[in-house]
Residue frames relative to the residue before (quaternion, step in Angstrom):
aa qw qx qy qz dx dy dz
X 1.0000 0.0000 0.0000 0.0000 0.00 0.00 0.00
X 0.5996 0.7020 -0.2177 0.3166 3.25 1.27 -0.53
X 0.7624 0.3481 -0.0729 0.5406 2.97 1.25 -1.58
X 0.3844 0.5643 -0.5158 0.5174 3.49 1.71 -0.16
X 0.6770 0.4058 -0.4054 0.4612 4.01 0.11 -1.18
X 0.6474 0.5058 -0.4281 0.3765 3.70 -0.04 -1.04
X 0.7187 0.4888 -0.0868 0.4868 3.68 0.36 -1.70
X 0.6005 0.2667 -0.4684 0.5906 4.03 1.27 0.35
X 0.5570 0.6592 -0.4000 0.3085 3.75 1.26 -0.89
X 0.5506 0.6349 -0.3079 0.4460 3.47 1.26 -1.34
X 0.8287 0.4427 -0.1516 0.3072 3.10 0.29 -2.02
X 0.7899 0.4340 -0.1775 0.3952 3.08 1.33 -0.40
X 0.3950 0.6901 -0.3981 0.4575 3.28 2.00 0.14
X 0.2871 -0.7911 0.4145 0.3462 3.73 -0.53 1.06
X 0.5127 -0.5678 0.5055 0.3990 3.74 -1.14 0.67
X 0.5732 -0.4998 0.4898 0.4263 3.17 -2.26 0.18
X 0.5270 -0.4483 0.5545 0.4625 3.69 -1.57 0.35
X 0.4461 -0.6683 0.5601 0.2019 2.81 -1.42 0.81
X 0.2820 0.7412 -0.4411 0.4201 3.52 1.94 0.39
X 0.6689 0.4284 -0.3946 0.4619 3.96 0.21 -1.52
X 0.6462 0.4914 -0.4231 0.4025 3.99 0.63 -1.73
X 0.6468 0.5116 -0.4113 0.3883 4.31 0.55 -0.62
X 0.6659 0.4678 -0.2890 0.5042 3.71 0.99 -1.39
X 0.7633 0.2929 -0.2659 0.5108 3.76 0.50 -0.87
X 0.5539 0.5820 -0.3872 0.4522 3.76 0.67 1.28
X 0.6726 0.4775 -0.1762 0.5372 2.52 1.75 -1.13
X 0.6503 0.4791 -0.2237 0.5454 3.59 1.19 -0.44
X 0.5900 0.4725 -0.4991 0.4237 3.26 1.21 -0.01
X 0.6911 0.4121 -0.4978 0.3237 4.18 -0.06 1.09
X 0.4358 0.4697 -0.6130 0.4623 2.57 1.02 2.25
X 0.6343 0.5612 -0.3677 0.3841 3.18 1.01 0.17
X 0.5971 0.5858 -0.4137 0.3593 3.29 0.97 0.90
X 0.6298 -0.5581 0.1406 0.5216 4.01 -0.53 0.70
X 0.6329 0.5189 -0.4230 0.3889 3.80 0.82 -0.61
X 0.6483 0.5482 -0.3196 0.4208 3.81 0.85 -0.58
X 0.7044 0.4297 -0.3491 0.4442 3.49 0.81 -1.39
X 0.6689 0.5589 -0.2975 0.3895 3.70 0.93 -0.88
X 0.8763 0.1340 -0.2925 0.3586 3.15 1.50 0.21
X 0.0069 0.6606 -0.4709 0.5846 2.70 1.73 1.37
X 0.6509 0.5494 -0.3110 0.4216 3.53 -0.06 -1.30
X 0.7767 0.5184 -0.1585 0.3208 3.26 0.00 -2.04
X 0.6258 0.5886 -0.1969 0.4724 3.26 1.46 -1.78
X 0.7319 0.4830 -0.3197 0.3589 3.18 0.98 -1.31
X 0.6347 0.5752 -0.3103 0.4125 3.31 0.90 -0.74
X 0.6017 0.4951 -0.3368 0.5286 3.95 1.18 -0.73
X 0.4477 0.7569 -0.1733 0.4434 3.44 1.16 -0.50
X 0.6597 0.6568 0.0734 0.3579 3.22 0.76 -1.29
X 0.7501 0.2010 0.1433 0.6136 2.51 0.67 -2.42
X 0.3762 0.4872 -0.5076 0.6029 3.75 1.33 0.78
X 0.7410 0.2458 -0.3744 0.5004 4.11 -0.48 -1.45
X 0.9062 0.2748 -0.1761 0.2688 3.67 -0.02 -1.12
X 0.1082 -0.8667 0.4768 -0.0989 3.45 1.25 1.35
X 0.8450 0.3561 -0.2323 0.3244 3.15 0.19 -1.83
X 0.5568 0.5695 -0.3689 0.4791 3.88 1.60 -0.93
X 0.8534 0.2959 -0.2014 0.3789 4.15 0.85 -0.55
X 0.5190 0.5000 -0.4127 0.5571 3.41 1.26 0.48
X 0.6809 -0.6151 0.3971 0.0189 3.03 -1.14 0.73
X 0.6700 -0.1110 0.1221 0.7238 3.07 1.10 -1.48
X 0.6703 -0.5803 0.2882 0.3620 3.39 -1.50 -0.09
X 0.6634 -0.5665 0.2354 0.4284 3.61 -0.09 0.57
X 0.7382 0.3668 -0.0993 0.5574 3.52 1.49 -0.53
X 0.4827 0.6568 -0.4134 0.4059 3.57 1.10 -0.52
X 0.2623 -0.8272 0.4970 -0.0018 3.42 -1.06 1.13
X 0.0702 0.8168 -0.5722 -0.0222 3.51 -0.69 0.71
X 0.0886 -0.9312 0.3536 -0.0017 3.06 -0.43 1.49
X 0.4010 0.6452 -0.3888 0.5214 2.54 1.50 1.85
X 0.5549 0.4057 -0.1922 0.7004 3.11 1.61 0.35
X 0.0734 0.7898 -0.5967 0.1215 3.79 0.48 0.72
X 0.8302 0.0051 0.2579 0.4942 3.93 -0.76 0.42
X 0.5408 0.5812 -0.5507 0.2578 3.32 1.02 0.65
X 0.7898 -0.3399 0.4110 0.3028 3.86 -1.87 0.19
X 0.4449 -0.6258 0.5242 0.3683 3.82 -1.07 0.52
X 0.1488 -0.7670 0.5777 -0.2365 3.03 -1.01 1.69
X 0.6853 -0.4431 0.3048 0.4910 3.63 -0.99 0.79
X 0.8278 0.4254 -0.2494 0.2677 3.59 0.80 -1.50
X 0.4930 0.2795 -0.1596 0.8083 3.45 1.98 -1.21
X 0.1191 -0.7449 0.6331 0.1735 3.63 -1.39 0.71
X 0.8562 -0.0227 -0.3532 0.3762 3.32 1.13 0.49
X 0.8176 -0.4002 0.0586 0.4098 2.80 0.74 2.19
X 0.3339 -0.7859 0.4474 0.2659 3.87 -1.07 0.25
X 0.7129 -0.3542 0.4995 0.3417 3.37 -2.05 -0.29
X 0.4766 -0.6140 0.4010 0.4849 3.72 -1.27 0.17
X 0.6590 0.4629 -0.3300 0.4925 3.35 1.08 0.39
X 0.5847 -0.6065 0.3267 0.4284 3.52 1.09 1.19
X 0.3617 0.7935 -0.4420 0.2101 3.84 0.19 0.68
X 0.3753 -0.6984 0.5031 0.3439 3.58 -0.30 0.98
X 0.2705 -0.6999 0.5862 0.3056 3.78 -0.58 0.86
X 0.5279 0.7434 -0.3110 0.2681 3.54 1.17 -1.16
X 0.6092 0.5346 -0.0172 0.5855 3.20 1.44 -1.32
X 0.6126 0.5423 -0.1993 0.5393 3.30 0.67 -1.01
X 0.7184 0.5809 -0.1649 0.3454 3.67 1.07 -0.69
X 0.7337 0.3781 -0.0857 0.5581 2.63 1.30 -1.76
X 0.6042 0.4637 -0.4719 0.4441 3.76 1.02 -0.04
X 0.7175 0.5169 -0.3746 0.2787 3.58 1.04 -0.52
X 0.4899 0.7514 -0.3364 0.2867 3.00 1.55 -0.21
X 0.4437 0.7041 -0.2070 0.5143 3.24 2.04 -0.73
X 0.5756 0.4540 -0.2940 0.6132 4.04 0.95 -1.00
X 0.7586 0.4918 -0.3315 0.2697 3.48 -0.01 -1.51
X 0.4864 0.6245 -0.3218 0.5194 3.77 1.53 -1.53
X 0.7894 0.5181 -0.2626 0.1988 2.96 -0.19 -1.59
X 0.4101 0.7208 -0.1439 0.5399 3.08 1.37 -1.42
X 0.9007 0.1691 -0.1663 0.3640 3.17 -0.88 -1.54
X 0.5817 0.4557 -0.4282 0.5203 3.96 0.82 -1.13
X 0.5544 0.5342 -0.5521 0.3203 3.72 0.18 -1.05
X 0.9287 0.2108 -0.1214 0.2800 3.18 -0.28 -1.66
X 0.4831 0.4760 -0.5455 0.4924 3.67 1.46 0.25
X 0.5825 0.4662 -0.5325 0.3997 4.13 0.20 -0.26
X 0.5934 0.6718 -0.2565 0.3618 3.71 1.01 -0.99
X 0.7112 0.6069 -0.0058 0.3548 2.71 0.77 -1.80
X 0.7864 0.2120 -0.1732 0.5538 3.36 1.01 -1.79
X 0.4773 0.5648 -0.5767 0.3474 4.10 1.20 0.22
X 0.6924 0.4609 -0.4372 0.3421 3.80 0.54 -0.44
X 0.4356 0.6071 -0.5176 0.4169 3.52 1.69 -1.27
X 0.7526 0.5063 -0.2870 0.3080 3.44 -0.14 -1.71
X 0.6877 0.5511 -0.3065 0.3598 3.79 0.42 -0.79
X 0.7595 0.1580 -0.2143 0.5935 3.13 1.01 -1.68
X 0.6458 0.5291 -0.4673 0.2907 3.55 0.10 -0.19
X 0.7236 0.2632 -0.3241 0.5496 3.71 0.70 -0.25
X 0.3188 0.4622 -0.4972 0.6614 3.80 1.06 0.74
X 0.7624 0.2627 -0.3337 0.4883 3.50 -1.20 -0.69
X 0.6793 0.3731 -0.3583 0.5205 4.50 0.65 -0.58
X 0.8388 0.3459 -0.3100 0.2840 3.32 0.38 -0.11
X 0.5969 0.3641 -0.3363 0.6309 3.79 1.34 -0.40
X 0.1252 -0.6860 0.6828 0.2180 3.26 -1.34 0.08
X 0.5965 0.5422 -0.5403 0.2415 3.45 -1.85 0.15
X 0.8720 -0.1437 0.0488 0.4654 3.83 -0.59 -0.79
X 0.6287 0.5979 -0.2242 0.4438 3.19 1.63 -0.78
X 0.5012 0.6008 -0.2651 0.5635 3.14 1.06 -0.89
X 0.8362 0.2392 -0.1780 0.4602 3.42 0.19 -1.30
X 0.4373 0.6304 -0.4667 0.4399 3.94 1.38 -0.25
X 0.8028 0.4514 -0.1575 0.3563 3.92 0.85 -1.22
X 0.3512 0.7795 -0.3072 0.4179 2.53 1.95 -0.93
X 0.7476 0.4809 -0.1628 0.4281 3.36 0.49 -2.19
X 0.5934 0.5773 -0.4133 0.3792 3.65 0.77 -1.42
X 0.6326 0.3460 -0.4802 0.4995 3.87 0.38 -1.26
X 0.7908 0.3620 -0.4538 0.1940 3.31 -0.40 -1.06
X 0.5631 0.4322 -0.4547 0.5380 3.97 0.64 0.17
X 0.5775 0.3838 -0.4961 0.5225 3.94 0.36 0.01
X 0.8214 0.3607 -0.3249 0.2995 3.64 0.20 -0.70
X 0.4282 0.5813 -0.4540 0.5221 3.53 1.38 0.42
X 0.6830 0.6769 -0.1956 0.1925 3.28 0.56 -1.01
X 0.3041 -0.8467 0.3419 0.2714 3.84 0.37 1.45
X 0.4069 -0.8288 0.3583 0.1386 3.21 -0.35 0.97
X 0.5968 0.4683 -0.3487 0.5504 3.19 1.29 -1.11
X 0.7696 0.3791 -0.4151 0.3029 4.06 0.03 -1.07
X 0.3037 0.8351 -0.3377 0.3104 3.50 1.60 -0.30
X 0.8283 0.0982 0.0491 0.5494 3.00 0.66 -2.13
X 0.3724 0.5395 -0.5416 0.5262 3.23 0.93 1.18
X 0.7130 0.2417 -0.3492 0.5579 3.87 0.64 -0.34
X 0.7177 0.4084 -0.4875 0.2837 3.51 0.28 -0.19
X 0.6186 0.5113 -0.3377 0.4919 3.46 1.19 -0.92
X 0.5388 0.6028 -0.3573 0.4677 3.74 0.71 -0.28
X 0.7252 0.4391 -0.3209 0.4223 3.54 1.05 -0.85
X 0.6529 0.4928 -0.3351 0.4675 3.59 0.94 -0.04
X 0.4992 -0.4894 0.6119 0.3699 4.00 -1.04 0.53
X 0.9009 0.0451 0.1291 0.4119 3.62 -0.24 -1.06
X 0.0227 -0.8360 0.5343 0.1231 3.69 0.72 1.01
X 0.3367 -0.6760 0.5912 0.2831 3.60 -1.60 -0.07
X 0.6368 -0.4192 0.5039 0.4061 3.24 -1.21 0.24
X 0.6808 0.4749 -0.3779 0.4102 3.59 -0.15 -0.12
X 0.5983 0.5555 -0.2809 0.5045 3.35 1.48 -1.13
X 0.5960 0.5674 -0.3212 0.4687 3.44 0.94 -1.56
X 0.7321 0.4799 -0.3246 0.3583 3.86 0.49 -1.35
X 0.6597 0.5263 -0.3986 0.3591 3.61 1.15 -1.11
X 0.5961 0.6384 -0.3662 0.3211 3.12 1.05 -1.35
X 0.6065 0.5835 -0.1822 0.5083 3.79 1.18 -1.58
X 0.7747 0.2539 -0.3024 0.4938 3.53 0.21 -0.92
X 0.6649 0.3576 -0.5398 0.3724 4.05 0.65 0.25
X 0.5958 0.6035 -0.3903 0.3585 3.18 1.04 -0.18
X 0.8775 0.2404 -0.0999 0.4028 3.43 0.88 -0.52
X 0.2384 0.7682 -0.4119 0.4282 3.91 1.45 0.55
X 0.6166 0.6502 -0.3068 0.3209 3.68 0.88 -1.02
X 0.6117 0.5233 -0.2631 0.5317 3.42 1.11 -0.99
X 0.7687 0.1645 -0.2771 0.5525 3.74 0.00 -0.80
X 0.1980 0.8294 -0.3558 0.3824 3.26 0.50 0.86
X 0.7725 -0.0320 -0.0384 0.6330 2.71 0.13 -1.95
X 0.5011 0.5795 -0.5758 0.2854 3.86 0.81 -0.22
X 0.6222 0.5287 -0.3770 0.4373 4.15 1.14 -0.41
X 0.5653 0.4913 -0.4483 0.4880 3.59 1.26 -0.56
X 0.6461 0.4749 -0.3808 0.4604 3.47 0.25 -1.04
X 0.7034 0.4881 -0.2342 0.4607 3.71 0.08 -0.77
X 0.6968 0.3757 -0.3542 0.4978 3.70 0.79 -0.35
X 0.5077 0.6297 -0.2948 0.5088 3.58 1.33 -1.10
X 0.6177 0.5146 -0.3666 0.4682 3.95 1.02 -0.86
X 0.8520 0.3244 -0.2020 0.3578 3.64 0.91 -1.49
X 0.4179 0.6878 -0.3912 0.4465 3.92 1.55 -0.71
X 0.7583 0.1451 -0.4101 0.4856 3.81 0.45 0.19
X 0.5005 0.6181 -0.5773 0.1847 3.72 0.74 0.29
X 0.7620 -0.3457 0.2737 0.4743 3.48 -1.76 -0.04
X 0.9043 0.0981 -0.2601 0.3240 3.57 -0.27 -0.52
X 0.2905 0.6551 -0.5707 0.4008 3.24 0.96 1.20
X 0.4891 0.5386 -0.3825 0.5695 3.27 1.45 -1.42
X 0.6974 0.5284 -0.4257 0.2309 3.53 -0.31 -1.43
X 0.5788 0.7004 -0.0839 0.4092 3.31 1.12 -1.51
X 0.6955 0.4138 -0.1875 0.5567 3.45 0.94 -1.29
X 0.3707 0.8341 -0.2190 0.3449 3.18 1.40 -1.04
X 0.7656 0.3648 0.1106 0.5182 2.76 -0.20 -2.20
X 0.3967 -0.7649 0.4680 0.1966 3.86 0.76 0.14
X 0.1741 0.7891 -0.4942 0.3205 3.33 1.29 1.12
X 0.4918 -0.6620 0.4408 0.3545 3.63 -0.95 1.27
X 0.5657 -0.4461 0.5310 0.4462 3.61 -1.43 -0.22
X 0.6488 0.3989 -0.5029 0.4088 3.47 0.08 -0.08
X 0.7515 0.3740 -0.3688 0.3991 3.38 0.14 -0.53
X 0.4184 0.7155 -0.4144 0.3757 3.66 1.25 -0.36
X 0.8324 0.2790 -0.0894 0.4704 2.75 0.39 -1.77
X 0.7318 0.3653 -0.3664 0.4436 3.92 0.75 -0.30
X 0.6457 0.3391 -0.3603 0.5816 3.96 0.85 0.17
X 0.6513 0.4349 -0.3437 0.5182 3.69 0.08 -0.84
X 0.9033 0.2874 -0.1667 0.2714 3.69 -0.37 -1.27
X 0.7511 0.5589 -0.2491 0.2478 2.93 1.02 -1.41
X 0.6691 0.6141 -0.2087 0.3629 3.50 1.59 -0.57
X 0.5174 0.5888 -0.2981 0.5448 2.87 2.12 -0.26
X 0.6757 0.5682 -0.2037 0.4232 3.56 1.33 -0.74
X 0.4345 0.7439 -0.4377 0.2574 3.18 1.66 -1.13
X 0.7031 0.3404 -0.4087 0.4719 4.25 0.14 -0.98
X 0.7223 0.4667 -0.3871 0.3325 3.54 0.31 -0.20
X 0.4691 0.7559 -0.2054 0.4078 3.24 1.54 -0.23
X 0.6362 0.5127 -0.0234 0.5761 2.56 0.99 -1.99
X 0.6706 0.4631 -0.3629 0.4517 3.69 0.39 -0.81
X 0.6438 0.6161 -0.2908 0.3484 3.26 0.69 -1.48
X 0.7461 0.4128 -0.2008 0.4823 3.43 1.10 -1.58
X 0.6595 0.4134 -0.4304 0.4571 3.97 0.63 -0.02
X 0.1715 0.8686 -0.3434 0.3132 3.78 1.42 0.04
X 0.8013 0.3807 0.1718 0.4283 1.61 -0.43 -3.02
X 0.4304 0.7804 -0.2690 0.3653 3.96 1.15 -0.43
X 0.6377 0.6738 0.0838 0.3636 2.52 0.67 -2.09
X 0.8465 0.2080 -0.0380 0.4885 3.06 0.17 -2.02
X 0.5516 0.5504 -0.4184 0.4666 3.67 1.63 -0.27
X 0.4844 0.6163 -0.3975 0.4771 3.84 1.14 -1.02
X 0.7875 0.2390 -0.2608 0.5046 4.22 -0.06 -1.40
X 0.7620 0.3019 -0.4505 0.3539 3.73 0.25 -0.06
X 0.2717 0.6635 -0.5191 0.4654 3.52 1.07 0.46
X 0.7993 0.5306 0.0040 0.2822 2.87 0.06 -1.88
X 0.6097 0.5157 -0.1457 0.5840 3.18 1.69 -1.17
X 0.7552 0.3803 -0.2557 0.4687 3.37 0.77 -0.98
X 0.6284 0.4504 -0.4644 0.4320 3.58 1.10 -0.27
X 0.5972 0.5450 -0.4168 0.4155 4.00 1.12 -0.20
X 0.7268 0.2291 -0.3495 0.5450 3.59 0.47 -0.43
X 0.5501 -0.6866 0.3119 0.3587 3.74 0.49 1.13
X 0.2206 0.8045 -0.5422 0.1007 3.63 0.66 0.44
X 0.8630 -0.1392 -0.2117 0.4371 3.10 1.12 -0.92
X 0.7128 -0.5148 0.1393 0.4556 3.76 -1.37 1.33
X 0.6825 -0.5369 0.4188 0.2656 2.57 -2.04 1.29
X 0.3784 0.7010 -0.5250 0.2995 4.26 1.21 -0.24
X 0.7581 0.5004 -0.1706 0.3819 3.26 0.84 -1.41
X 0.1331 -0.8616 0.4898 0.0075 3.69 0.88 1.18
X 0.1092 0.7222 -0.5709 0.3750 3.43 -0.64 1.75
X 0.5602 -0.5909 0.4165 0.4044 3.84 -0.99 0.65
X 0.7208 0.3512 -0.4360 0.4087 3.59 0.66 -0.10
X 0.6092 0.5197 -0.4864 0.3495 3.56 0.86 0.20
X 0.2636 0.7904 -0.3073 0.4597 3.41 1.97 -0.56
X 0.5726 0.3917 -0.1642 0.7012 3.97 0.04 -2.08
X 0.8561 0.3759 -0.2818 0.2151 3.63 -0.53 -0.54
X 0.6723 0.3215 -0.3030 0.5940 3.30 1.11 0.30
X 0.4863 0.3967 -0.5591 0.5419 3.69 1.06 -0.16
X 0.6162 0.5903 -0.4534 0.2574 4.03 0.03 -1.00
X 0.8872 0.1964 -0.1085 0.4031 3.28 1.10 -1.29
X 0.4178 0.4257 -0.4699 0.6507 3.52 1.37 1.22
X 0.2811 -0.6734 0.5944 0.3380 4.11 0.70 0.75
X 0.0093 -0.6020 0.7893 -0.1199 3.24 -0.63 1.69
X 0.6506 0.4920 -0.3706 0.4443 3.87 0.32 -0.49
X 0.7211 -0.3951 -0.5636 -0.0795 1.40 -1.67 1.69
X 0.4155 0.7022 -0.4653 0.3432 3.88 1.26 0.62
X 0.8253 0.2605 -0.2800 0.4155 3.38 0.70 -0.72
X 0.2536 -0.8948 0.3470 0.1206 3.85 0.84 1.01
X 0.6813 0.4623 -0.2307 0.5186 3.36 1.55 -1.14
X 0.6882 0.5107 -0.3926 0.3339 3.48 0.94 0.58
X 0.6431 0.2013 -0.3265 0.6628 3.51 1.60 -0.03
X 0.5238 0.6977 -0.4795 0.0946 3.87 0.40 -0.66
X 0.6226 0.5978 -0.2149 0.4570 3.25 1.65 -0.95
X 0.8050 0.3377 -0.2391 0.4252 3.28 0.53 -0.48
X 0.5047 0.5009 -0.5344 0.4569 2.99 1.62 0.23
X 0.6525 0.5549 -0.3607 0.3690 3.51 0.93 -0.94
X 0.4842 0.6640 -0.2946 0.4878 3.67 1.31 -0.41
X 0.4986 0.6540 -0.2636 0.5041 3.52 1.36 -1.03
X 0.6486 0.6713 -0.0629 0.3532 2.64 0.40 -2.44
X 0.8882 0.2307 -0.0567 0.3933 3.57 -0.23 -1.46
X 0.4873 0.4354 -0.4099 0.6363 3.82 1.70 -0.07
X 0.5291 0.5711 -0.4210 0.4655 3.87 0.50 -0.03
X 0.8048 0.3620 -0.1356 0.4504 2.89 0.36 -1.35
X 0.5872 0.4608 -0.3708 0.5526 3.89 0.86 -0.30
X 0.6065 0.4314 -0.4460 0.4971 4.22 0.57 -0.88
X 0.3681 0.8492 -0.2455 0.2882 3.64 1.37 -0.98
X 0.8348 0.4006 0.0563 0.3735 2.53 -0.07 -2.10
X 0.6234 0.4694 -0.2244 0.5837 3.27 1.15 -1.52
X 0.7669 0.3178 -0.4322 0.3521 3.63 0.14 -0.60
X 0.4012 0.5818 -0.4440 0.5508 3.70 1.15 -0.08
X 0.7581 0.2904 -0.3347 0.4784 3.94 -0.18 -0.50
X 0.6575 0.4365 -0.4269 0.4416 3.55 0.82 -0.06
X 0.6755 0.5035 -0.3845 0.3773 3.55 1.06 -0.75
X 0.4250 0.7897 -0.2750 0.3467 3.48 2.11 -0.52
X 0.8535 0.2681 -0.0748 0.4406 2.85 0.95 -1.71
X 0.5735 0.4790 -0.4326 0.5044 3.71 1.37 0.10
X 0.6916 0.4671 -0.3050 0.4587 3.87 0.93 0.11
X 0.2863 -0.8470 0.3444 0.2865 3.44 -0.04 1.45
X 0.5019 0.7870 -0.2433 0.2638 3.47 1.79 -0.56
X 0.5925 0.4735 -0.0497 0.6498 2.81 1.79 -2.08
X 0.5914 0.5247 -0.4227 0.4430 3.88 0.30 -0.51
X 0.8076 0.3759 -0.1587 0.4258 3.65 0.59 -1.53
X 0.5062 0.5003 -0.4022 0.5759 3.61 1.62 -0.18
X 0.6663 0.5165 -0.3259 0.4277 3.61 0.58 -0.37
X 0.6749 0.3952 -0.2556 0.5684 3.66 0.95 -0.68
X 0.6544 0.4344 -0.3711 0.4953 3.49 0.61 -0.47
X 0.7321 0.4107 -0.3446 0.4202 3.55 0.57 -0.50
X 0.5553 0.5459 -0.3815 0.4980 4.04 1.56 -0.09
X 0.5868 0.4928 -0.2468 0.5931 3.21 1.22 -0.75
X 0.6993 0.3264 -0.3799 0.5100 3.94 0.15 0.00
X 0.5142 0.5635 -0.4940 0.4171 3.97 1.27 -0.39
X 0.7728 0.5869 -0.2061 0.1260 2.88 0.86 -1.78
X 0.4693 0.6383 -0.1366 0.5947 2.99 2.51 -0.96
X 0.3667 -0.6938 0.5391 0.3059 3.82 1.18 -0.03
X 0.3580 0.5925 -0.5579 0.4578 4.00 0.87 1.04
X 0.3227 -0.6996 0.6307 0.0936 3.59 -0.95 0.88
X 0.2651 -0.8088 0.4930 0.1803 3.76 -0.36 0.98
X 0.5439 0.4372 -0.5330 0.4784 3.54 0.94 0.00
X 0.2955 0.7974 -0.5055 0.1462 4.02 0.46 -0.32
X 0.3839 -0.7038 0.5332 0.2702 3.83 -0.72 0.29
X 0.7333 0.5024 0.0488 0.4554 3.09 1.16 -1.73
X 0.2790 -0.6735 0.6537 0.2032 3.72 -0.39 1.31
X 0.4936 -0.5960 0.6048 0.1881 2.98 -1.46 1.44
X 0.0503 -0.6583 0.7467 0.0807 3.79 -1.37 0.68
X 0.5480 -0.5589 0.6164 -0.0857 2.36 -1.91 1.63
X 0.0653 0.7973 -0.5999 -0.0086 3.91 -0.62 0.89
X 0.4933 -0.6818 0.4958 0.2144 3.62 -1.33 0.79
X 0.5888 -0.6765 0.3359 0.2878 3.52 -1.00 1.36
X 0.7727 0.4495 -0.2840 0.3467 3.34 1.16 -0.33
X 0.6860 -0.1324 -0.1490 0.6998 3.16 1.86 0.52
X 0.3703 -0.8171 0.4393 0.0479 2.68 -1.01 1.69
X 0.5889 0.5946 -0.2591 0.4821 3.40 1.51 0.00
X 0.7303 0.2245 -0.2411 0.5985 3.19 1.44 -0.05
X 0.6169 -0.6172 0.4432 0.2050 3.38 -1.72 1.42
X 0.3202 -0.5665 0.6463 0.3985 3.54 -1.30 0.22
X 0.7520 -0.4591 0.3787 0.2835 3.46 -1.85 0.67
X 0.6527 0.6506 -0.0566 0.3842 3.00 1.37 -1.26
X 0.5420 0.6151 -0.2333 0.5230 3.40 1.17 -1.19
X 0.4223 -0.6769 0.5611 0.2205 3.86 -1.21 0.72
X 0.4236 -0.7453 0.4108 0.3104 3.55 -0.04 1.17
X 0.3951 -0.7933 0.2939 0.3580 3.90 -1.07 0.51
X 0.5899 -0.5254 0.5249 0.3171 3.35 -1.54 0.67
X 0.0635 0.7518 -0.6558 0.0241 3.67 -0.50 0.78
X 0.2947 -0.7602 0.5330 0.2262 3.61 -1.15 1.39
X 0.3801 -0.7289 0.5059 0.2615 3.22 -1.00 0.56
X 0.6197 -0.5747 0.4659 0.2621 3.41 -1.66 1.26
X 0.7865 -0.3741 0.4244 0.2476 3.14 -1.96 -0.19
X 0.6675 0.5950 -0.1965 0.4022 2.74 1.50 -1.30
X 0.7703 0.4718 -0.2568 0.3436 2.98 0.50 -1.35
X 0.5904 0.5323 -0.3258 0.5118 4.00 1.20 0.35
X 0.5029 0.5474 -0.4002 0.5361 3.40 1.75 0.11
């Protein structure tokens, strides 16, 4: 009587959606070493954006004009402006513009990828081919002279302006790589199953599709990052946009025009290296995503942790041979005989 109750208790206990097992799959190409390391990095630029005022020193503008153009010192650690400025400071507030910027216009950016591009993959007929067209005119479209006339038209753009301008300019690409990709999955089985079952399109396309899309997403949006981070940056060096808006490219821009180059070093090197190391972290992270949506790269990656872990060096020429405890002079049958390189000599 017991196990009759237990054995209806089971059967009747409801299971997990098989929704959470899709979302926590899809999130699982951060959990490899190229992502967390830049996750890490990100996290750490992060930071030094919300908690600016508690780790800077001075205020990003505050002058001391007793320290003119001097060297990183105990008091400025990485030295000042010709107008006594803490570059140090000067860093960590810009770091605030740069975020802003880049998250702004990749969230921007990848909601339109996502709309039209898995729209245009999933209906077919004029629409399909109406959006189709739309990316391709966005992706012709120079971007840099773009936001050089629009941001020009304003006395005092905002960041937000700077981000819209970036995220229309640059959505088009993950775009169409999501159209193509949805167009791959709209004829698999449980899409059919889905259609089937007389399931709306919303739910099609946000359960069913979107979790399958999630690494491409994700790529798309650290891209679009990326390319919002150097034209930020770009546009604050050729002074496009005002020097109010306090950001590593406005940084490069005043050392350029007070001939900080190439004597005073501690006044643009940092922020170039600041450049540099948010590159490399969007980098990094998009590498582990490209890791974990390629089954090729994914399985070269696990094989090659799995040969660290074995103390085998994967750059090796030489297949490592394996010898049996009961004679060590003789191979096992099994073992991959060795690759031996051949000398100089032996072509003489």
């Amino acid at each position: 009587m017991t196990a009759t109750i237990t054995s209806e208790a089971t059967a009747a206990a409801p299971t997990p959606a098989p929704t959470r097992k899709g979302w926590a799959s899809a999130f699982s190409m951060f959990r490899n070493g190229k992502s967390i390391t830049g996750l890490v990095i990100l996290g750490i630029f992060v930071l030094m954006a919300v908690f600016a005022p508690l780790i800077a020193p001075f205020e990003p503008l505050a002058k001391d004009f007793r320290a003119l153009r001097q060297p990183p010192s105990g008091t400025h650690w990485l030295g000042t402006t010709h107008m006594g400025e803490d570059v140090f400071s000067q860093i960590v507030y810009g770091t605030r513009g740069v975020l802003i910027v880049g998250f702004a216009a990749g969230i921007v950016a990848t909601i339109i990828a996502v709309a039209v591009g898995v729209t245009a993959g999933y209906i077919a007929g004029w629409k399909s081919e109406s959006l189709s067209a739309l990316t391709n005119v966005f992706l012709v479209i120079p971007g840099l002279p773009l936001m050089i006339i629009i941001t020009s038209q304003s006395d005092n753009p905002s960041l937000f302006l700077v981000a819209g301008v970036l995220a229309v300019t640059g959505w088009a690409w993950g775009g169409r790589v999501l159209r193509a990709q949805t167009m791959s999955l709209r004829n698999r089985d449980f899409i059919q199953a889905a259609r089937a079952n007389g399931e709306p399109l919303w739910r099609i396309i946000t359960v069913e599709m979107l979790p399958n899309l999630m690494a491409i997403i994700a790529s798309s949006f650290v891209g679009t990052v990326t390319a919002a981070v150097l034209g930020l940056t770009t546009l604050a060096f050729i002074g496009v946009i005002p020097i109010t808006n306090l950001n590593w490219g406005t940084i490069l821009f005043w050392a350029q025009q007070n001939g900080a180059f190439p004597d005073f070093w501690w006044w643009y090197i940092p922020a170039g290296l600041a450049i540099a190391l948010l590159g490399v972290a969007l980098s990094l992270i998009n590498f582990g995503i490209d890791e974990y949506v390629n089954p090729r790269l994914r399985s070269a990656g696990e094989r090659a942790r799995a040969l660290r872990k074995r103390g085998i060096k994967t750059t090796s020429a030489v297949t490592t041979v394996r010898r049996t405890t009961s004679d060590p002079a003789r191979r096992t049958t099994s073992d991959p005989a060795p690759r031996t390189t051949p000398s100089p000599k032996d072509h003489v």
